[in-house]
SESEVEX-362304 format. One record per atom (N, C-alpha, C, O, CB): residue in one letter; x, y, z. Coordinates in steps of 0.1 Angstrom, whole numbers, plus 5000, padded with zeros to 4 digits. Glycine has a CB too. Layout:
! SESEVEX-362304
AXYZ
...
This chain:
! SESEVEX-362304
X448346005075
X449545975083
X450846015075
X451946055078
X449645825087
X450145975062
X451746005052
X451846135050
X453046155049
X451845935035
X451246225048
X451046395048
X451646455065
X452446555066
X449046425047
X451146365076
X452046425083
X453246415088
X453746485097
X451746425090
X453946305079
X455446225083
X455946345072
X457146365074
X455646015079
X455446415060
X455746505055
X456146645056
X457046715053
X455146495052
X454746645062
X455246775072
X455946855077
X456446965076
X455346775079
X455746675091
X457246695101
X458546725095
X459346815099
X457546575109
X458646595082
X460046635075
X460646795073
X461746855076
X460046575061
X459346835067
X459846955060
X460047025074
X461247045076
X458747025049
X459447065081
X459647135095
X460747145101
X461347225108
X458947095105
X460947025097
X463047005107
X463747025095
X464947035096
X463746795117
X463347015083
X464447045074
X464547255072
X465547305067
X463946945058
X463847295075
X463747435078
X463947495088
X463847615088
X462947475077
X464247395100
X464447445110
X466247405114
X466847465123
X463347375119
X466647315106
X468247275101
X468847425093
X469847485094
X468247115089
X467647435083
X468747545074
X468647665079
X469547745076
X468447575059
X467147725093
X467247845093
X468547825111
X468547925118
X465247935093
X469247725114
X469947735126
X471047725115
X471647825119
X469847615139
X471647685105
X472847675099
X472847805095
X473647875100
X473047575089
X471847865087
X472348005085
X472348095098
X473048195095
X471448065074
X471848105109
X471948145120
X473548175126
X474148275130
X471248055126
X474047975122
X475347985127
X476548075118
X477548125122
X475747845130
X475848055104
X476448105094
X476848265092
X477848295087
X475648055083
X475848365099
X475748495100
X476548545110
X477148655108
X474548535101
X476648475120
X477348455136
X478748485136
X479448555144
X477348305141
X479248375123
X480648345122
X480948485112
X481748565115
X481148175115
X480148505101
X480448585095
X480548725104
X481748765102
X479648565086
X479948805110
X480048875122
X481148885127
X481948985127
X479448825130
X481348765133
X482348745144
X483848805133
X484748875138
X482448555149
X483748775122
X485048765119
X485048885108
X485948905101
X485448615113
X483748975108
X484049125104
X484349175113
X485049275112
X483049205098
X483949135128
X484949245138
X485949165147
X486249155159
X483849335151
X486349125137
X488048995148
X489049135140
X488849225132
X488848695138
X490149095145
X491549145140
X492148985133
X491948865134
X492749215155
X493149075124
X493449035111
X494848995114
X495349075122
X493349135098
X495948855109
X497148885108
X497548775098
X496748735090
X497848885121
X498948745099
X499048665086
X499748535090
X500548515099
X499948745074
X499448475084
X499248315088
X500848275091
X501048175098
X498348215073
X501648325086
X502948275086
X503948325095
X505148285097
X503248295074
X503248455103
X503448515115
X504948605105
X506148595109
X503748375131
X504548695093
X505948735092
X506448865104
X507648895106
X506048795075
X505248915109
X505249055113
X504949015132
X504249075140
X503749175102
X505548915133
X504848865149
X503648845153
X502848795145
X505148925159
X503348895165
X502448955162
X500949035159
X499749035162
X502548925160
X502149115152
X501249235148
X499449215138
X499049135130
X502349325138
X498949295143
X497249255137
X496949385131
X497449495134
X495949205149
X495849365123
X495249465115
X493849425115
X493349315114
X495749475101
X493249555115
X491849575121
X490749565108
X489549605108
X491749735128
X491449465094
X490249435084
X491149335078
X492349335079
X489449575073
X490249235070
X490949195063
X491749205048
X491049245039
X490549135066
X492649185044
X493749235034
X495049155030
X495049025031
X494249355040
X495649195027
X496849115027
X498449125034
X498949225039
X496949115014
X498749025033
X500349075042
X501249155038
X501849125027
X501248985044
X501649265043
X502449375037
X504149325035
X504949395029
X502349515047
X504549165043
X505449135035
X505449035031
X506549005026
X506349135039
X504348915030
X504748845021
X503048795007
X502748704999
X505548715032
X502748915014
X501248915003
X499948825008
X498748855005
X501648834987
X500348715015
X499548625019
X498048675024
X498048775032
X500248555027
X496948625022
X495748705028
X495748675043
X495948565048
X494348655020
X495548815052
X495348815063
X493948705066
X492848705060
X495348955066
X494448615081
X493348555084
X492848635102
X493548705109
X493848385084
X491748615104
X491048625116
X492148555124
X492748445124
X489348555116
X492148665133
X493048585150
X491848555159
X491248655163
X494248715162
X491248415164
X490648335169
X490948445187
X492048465193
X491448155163
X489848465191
X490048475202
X490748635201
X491648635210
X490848335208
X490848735195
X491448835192
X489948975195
X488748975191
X492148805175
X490449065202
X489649145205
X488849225195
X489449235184
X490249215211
X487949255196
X487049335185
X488149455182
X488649525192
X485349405193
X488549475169
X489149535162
X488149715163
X486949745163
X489249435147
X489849805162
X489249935164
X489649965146
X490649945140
X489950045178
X488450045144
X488250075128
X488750245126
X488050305134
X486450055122
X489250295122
X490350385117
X489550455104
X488950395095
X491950285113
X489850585105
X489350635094
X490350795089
X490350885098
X487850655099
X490950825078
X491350925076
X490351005068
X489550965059
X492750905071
X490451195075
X489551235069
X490751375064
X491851415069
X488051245078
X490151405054
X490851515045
X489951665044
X488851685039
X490951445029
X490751745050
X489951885049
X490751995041
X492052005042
X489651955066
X490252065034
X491152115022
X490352295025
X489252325026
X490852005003
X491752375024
X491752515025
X492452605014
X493652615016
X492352535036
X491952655004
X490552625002
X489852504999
X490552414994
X490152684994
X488052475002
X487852405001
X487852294985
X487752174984
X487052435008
X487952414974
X487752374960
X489052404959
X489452514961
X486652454949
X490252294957
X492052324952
X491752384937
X490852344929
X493252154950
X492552454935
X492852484918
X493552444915
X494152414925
X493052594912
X494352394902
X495652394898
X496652484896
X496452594892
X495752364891
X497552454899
X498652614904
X498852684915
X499952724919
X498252734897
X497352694923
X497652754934
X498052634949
X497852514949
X496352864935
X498352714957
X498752634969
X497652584976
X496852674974
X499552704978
X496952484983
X495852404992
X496452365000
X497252274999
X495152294987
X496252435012
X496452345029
X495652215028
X494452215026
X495452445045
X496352075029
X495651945031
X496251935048
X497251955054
X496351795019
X495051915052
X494551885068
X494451705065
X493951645056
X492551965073
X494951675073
X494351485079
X494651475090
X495651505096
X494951345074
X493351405094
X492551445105
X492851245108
X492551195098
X490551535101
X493151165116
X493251045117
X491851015130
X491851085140
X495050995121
X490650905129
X489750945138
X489350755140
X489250655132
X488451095131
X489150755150
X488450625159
X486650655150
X485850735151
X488450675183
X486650555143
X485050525137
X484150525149
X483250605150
X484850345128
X484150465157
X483550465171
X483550555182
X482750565191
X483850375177
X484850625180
X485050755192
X485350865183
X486450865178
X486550745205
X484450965180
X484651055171
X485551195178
X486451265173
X483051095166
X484951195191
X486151305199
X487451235202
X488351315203
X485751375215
X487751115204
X489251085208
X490251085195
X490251025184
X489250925216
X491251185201
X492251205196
X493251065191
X493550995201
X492651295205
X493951015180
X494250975176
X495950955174
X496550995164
X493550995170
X496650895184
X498050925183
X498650815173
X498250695171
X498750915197
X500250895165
X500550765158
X501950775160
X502650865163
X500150745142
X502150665156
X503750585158
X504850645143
X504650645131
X503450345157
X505650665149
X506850665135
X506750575128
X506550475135
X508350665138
X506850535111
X507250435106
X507950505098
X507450595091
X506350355101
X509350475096
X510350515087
X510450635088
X510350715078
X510150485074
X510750675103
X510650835110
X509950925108
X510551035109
X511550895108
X508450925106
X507650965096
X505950955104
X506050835109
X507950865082
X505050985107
X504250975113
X502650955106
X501450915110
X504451055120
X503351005093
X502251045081
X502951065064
X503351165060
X501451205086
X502750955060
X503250915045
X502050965035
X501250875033
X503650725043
X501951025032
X500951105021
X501851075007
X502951125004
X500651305024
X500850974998
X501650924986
X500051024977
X498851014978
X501950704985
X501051134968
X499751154955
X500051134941
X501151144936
X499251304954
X498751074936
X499251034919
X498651084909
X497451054911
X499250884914
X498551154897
X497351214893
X496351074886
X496950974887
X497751354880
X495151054880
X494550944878
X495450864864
X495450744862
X492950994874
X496150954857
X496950874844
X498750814853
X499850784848
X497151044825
X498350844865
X499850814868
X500750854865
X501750784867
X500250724867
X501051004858
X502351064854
X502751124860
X503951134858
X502451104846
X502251204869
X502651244882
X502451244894
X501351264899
X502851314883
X503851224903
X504051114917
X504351284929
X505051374926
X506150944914
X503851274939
X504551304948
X504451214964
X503551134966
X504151444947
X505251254972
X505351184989
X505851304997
X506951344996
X506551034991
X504751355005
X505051455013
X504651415026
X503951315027
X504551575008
X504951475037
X504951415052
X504351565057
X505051665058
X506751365060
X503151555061
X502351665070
X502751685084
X502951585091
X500951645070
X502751765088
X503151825098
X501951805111
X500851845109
X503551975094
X502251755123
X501351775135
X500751895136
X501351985129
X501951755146
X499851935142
X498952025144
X498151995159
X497451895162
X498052015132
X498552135168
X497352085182
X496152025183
X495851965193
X496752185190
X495252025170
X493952025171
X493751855167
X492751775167
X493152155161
X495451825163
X495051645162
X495251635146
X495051525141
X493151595167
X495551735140
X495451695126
X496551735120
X497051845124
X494251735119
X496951675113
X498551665101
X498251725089
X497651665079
X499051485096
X498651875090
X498951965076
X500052015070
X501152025076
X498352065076
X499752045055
X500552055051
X500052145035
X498852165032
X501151905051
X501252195029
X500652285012
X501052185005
X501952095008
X501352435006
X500352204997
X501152144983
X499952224968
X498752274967
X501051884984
X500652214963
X500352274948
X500152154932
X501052124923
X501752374946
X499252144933
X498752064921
X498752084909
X497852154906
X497852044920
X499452044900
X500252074885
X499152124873
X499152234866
X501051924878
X498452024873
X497052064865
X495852024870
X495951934878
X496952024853
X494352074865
X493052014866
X493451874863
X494351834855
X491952064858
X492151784873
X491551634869
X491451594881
X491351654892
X492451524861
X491351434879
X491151394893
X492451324896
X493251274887
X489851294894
X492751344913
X494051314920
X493551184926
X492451144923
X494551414930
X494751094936
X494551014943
X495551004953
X496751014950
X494350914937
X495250994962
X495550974978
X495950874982
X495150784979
X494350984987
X496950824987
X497150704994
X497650735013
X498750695016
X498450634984
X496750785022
X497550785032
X498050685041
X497250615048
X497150835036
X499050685043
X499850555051
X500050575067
X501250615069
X501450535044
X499350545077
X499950575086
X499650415097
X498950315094
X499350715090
X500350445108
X499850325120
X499450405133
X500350465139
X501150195125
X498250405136
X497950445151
X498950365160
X499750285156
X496350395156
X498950395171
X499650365182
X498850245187
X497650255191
X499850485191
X499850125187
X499150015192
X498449965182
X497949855185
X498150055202
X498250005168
X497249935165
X498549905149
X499749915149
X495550025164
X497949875143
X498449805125
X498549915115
X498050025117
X497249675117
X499049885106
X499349985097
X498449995089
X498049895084
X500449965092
X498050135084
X496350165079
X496950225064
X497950285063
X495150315091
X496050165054
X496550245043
X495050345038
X494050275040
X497350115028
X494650455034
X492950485031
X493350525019
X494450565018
X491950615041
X492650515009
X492950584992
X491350654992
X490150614993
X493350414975
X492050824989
X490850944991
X490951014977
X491951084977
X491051075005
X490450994967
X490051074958
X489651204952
X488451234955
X489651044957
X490051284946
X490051434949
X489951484936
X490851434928
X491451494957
X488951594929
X489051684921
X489651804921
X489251884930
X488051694919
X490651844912
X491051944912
X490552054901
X490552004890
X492251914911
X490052174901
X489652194890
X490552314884
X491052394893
X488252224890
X490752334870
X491252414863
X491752314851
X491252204850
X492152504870
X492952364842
X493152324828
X493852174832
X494852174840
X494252444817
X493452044828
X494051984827
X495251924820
X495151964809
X493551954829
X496151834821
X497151844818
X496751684802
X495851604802
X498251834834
X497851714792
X497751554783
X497351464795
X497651484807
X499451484774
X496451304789
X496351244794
X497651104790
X497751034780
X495051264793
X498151094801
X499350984792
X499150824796
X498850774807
X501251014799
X499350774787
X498850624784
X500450504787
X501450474779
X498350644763
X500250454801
X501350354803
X501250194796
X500650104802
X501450354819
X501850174786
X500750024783
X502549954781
X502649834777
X499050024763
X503550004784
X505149914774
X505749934791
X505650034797
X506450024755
X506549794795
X506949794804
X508549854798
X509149814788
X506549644811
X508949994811
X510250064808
X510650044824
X510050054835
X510050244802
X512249994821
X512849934835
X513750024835
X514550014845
X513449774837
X514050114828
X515450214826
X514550334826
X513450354820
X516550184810
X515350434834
X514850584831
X516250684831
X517350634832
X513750644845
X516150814829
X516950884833
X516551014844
X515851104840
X517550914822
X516950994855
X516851114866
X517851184866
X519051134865
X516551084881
X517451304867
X518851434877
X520451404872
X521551454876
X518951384899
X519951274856
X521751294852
X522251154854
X523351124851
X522851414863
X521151054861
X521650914866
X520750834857
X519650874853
X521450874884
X521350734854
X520850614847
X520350514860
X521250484869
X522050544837
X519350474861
X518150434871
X517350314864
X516250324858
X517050564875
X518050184866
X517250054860
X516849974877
X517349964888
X518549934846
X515649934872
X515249804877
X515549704873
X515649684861
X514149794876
X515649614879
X516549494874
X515749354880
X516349284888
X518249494882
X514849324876
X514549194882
X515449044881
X516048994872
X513349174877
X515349014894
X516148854893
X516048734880
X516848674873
X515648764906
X514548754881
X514648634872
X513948734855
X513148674847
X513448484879
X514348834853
X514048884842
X512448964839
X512049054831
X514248774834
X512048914847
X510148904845
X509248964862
X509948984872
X509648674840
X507948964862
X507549004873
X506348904869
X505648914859
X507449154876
X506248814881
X505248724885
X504148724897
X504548704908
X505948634887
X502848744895
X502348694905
X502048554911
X502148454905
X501648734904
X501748554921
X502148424933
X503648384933
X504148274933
X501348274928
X504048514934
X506048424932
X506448594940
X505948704937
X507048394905
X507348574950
X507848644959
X508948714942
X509548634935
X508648534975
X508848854939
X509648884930
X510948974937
X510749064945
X508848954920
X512048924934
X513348994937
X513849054926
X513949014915
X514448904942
X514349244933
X514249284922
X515649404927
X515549454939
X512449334916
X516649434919
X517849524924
X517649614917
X517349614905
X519149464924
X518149754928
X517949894914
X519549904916
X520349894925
X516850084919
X519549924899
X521050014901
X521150154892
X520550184881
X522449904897
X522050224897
X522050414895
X523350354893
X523850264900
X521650564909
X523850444880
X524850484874
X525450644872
X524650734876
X524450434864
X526550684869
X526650774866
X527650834858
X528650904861
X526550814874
X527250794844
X527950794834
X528950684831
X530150694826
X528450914833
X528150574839
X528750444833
X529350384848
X529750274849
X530050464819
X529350494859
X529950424869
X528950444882
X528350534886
X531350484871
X529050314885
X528350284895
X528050384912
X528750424920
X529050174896
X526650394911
X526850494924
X526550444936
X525850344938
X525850614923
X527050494944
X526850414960
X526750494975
X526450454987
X528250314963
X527050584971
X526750714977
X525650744981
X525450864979
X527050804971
X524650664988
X523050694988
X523350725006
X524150675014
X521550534981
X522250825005
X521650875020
X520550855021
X519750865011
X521651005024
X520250815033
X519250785046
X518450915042
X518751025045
X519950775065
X517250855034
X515850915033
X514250825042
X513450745037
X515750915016
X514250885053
X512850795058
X513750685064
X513150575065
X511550735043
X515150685068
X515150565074
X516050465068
X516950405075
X514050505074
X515950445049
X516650385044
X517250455035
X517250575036
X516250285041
X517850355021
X518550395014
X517650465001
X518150524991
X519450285011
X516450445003
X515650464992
X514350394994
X514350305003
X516250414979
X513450424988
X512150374991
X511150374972
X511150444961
X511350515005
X510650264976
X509550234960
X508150224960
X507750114961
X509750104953
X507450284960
X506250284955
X505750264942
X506050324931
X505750374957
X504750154944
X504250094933
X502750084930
X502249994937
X504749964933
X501950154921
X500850114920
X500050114910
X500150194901
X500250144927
X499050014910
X498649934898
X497750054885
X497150154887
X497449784905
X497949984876
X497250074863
X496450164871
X496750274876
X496249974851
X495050084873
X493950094880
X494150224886
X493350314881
X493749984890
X495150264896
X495250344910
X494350294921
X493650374927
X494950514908
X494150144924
X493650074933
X494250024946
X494050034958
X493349984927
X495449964934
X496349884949
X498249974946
X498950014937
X496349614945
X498349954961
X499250004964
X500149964974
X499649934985
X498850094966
X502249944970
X502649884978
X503749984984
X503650094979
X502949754972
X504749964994
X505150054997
X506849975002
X506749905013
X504050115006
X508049994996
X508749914993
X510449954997
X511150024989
X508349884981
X510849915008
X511749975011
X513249905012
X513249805020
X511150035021
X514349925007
X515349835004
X516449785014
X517049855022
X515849884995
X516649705012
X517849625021
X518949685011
X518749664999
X517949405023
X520349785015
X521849795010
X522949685016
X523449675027
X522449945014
X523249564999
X523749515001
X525349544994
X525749484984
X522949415001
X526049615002
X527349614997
X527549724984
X528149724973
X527649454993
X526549824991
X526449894980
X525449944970
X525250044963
X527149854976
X524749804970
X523849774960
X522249794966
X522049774978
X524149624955
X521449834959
X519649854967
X518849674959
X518749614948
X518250084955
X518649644970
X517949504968
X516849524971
X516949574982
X518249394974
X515149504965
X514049484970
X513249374969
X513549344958
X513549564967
X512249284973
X511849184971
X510249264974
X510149354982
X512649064980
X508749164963
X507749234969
X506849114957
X507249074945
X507749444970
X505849094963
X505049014955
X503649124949
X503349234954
X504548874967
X502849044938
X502149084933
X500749034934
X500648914932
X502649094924
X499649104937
X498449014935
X497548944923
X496848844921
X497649074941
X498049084918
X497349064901
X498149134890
X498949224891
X495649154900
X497649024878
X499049104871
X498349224860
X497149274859
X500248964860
X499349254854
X499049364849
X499749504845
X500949494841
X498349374856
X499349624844
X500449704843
X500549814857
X499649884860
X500249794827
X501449804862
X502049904872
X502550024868
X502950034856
X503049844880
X502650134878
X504150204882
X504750194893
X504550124903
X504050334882
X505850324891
X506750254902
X507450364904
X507650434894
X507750114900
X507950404917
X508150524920
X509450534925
X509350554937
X507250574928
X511050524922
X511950484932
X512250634934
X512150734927
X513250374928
X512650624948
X513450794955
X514250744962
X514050664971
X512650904964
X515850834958
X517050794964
X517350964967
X517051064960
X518150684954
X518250974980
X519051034974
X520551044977
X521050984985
X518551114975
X521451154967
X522851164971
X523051314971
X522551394963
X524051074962
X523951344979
X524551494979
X523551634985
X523651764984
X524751514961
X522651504993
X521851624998
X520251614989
X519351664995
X522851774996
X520051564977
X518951614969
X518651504964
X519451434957
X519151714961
X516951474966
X516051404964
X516051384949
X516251474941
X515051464969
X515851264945
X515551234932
X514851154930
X514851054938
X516451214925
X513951144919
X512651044917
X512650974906
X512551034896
X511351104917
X512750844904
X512650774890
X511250654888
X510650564894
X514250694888
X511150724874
X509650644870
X509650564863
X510450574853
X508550704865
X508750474864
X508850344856
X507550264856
X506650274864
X509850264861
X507550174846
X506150164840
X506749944844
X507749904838
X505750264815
X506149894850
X506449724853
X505349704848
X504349784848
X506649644870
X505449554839
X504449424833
X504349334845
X505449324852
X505149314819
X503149274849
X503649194854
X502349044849
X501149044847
X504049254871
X503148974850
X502048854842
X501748714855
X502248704866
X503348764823
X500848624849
X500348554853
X501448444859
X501948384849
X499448534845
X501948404874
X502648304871
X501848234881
X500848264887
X504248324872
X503048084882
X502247934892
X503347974902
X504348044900
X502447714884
X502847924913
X503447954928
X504747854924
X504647744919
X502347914943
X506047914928
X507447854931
X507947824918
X508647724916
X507547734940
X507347964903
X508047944895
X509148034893
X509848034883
X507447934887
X509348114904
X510748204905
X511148134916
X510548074924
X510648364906
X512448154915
X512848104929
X513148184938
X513248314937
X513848024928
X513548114949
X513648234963
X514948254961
X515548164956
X513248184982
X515648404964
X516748434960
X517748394977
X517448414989
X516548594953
X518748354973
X519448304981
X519948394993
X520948464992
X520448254975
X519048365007
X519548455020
X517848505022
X517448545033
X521148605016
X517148505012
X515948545013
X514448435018
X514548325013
X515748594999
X513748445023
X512548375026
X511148405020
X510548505022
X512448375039
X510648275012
X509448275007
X508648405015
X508648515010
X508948125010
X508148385026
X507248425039
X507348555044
X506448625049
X507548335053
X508948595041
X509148735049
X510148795041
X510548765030
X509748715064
X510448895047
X511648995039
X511349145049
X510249185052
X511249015016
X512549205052
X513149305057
X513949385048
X515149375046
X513849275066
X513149455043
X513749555032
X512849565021
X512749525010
X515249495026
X512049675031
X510549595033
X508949645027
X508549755023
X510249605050
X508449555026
X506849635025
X506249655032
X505949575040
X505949595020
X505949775033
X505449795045
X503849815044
X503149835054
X506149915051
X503249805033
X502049895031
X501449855017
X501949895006
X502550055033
X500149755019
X499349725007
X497749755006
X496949695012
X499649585006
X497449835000
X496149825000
X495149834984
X495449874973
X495849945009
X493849764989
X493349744977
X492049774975
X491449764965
X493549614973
């Protein structure tokens, strides 16, 4: 009798864990194909079709409850020729495509007047470019560009389908021929010189923290005097790209002009060593300044929120994180 009171136990105790993990796989399911948004509603709201983080206030995107099965997005890269060299010119094709509808055509929305943000970096991060490919009947966004030396490149494409959230894909690319020194970013530099301008980063509270909303002001000089003269590139006054040692994660950072001045605000996930890409321009011509950010370990609300600014949100903006 005591062998079968045993039994039975064990029977319902196996029959508890194989319905808990049942329910357990279910949920898990459910919430690889929910849409994504952020808990603090910075972006209304808007959803993203995986989960990630908030492009303005970092927070991890949660599952929207009751939110339609999410459409999965895929950029694909076709290169003419198919092997790039260094030096010579390569047609880059991107092709934007529905994971599930391989023939439907893919429409996308302006962001920052722009339809297609192609960010490239070589693997040591010393050199940056942002070029905008051109529509194409057949559905796909091309464009040339010419690659400085052999190695391996990296891709960041930024776009939003229509209707849907803003997609970032990072595509990896061999170039072959002589490659270039390999350069080593390890000393945080907040000052550069571009095109004749003195170009600092300026953080608020001195330092760059993760879990801490970081406020950070650029200012351009020009020979000691302040410049203010900036033109509407993409929309704003200037735009920053930032991404980690690694070439993993990537933010996309665009400034509020306050009175003259370029203000940006943008949080960090992990700390570590960055770059940072600012592009302004005046007088008609693009200029790019580089810079190498620390950013260290901090406790949530050890910087403070800068005054007129919100923990949760910010306009002047990020638009774009991926990891």
């Amino acid at each position: 009798m005591k062998n079968l009171f045993l039994m039975a136990f064990a029977a319902m105790m196996l029959l508890s864990m194989a319905c808990n993990q049942s329910s357990k796989t279910s949920a898990d399911e459910d919430a690889e194909g929910s849409v994504y948004a952020c808990p603090m509603k910075c972006e209304g709201d808007k959803t993203y079709p995986g989960p990630g983080k908030c492009p303005v206030c970092g927070m991890a995107l949660k599952p929207v409850a009751g939110a339609a099965t999410a459409v999965l997005y895929e950029m694909r890269l076709s290169m003419t020729p198919a092997a790039p060299q260094a030096g010579m010119p390569v047609k880059l094709a991107f092709t934007p495509k529905i994971k599930s509808n391989e023939a439907a055509q893919v429409p996308l929305d302006e962001v920052h007047e722009k339809k297609l943000h192609i960010i490239i970096v070589s693997k040591d991060l010393a050199w940056y470019d942002h070029i905008h490919p051109d529509f194409q009947t057949d559905g796909s966004y091309a464009i040339d560009e010419t690659f400085p030396a052999g190695g391996e490149y990296i891709i960041f494409a930024d776009y939003q389908p229509s209707g849907a959230g803003n997609q970032v894909e990072r595509i990896v690319l061999d170039v072959s021929g002589a490659p270039a020194s390999v350069q080593s970013f390890t000393t945080e530099s907040l000052t550069t010189q571009t095109d004749g301008y003195t170009v600092r980063l300026i953080p608020s509270a001195g330092k760059f923290l993760t879990n801490n909303m970081n406020h950070l002001g650029v200012a351009v000089t020009d020979k000691g005097k302040p410049v203010t003269n900036f033109e509407n590139i993409m929309g704003a006054k200037g735009h920053l790209v930032i991404i980690s040692g690694d070439g993993k994660m990537y933010l996309h950072v665009h400034p509020d002009e306050v009175e003259g001045k370029l203000d940006l605000h943008t949080q960090f996930d992990q700390p570590g060593i960055y770059r940072a890409f600012f592009q302004f321009q005046t007088n008609g011509m693009l200029h790019t300044s580089y810079f190498t950010i620390n950013v260290m370990e901090g406790k949530p609300g050890e910087l403070e929120t800068p005054e007129g600014h919100h923990e949760h949100g910010k306009e002047g903006t990020e638009h774009s994180e991926h990891q």
